[in-house]
C-alpha positions in Angstrom: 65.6 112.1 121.3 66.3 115.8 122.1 69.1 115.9 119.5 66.7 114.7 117.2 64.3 117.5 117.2 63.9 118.5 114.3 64.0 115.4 112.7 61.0 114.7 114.6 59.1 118.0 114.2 60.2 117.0 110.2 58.6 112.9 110.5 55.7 114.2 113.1 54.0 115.5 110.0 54.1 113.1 108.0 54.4 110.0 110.4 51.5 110.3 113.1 52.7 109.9 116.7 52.4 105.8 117.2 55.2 102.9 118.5 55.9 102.0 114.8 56.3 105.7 113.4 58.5 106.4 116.2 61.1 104.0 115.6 60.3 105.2 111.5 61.5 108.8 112.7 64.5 107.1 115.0 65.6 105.7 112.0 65.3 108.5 109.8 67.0 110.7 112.1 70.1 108.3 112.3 70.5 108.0 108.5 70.1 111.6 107.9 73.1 112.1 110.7 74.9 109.3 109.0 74.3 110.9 105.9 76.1 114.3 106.9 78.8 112.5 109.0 79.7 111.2 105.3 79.0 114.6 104.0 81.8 116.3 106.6 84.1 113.5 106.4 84.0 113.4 102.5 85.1 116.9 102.2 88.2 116.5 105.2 91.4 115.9 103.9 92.9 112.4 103.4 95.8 111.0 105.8 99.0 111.1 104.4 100.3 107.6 103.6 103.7 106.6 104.5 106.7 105.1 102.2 106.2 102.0 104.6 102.5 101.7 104.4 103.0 101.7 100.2 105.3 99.4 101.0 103.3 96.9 102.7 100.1 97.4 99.8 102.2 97.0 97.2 103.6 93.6 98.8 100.3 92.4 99.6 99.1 93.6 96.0 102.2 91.8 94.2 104.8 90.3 96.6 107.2 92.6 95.9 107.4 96.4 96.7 110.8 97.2 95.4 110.2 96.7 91.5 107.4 99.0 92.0 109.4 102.0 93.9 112.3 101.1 91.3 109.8 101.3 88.4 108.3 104.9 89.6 111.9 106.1 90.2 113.6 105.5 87.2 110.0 107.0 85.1 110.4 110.1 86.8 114.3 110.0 85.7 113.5 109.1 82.5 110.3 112.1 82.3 112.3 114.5 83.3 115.3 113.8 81.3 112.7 114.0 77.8 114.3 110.4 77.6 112.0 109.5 74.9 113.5 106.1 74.2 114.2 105.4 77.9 110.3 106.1 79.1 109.2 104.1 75.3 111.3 101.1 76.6 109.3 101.1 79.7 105.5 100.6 77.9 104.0 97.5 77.3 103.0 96.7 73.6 100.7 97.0 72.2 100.0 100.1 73.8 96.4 102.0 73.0 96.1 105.4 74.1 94.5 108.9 72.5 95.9 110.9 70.2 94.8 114.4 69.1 91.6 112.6 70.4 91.2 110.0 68.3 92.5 106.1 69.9 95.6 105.2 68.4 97.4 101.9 68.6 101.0 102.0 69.4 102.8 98.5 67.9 106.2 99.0 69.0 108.7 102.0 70.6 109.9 103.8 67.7 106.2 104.4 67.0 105.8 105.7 70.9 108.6 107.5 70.4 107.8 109.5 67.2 104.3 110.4 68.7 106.2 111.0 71.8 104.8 114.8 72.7 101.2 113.9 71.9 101.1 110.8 74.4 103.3 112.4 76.8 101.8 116.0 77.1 103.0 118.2 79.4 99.7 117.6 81.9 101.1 113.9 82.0 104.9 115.4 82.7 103.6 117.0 85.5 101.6 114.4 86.8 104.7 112.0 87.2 106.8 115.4 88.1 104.6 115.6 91.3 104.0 112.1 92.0 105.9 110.9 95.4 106.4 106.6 96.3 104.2 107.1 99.4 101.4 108.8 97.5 100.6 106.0 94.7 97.1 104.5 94.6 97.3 100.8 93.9 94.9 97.9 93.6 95.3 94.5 91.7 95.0 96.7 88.4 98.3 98.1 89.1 99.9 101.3 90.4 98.2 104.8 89.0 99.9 108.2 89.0 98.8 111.5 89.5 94.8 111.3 89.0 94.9 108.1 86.3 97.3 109.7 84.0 99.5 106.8 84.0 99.2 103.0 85.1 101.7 100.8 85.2 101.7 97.2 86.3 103.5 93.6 86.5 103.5 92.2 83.0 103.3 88.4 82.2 105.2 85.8 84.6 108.9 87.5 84.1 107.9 90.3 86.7 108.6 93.1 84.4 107.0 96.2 85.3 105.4 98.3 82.6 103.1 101.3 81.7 99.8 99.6 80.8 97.7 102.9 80.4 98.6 106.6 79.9 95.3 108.8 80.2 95.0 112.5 79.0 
């Protein structure tokens, strides 16, 4: 319990030397050791994920990686290129989202692509911009870009891939 000392000078006051108060202090010297272990490995940097290990999540997620990685691909293209109609044709429809902070509807694409620079702002340009196939988060929601700016997911039994959420 040396390594422990001043957990136990800390729980000797309060918790009067006996059997049962000793394992009390054991055990709130290991969760307070836990709890900065956390605390250190929170703040460390996350491992880089490979194309391969995206790959392999998004076929566990879906079956299929490849519409995925084709998906991200051709929204990037389509971003950078201020394809309006291009990245419209890629949204799923209805569509809700924000605009000039108020929730809009979107019914169809030539009504995503008239309010085209107030959904896709230039904080969601970049987002996608910076966005690389090995660094996508996924879960059975879908696949998110940057920090939840955009989702986009498998749509109905056809295995179309679509945006499902842009968030500003």
């Amino acid at each position: 319990m040396a390594g422990f000392s001043i957990f136990r000078t800390a729980g000797a006051a309060r918790f009067p030397a006996s059997r049962a108060n000793v394992g009390r202090r054991r055990r709130y010297g290991a969760i307070a050791v836990l709890m900065a272990a956390c605390l250190v490995g929170a703040a460390a940097p996350a491992s880089a994920q490979t194309a391969a290990e995206m790959d392999g999540t998004l076929d566990t997620l879906f079956g299929s990686h490849q519409p995925y990685q084709d998906f991200l691909h051709a929204l990037k293209q389509a971003v950078a290129a201020d394809d309006r109609a291009g990245v419209a044709g890629m949204v799923d429809y209805p569509f809700k989202t924000r605009i000039d902070g108020k929730a809009a509807t979107i019914r169809d694409a030539a009504h995503f692509v008239a309010s085209y620079d107030k959904i896709v702002t230039a904080k969601i340009k970049q987002a996608v911009a910076a966005q690389s196939y090995p660094t996508l988060f996924a879960n059975w929601r879908g696949v998110m870009i940057g920090n939840g700016e955009i989702w986009f997911s498998g749509i109905g039994d056809e295995g179309r891939i679509a945006i499902i959420a842009i968030n500003h």
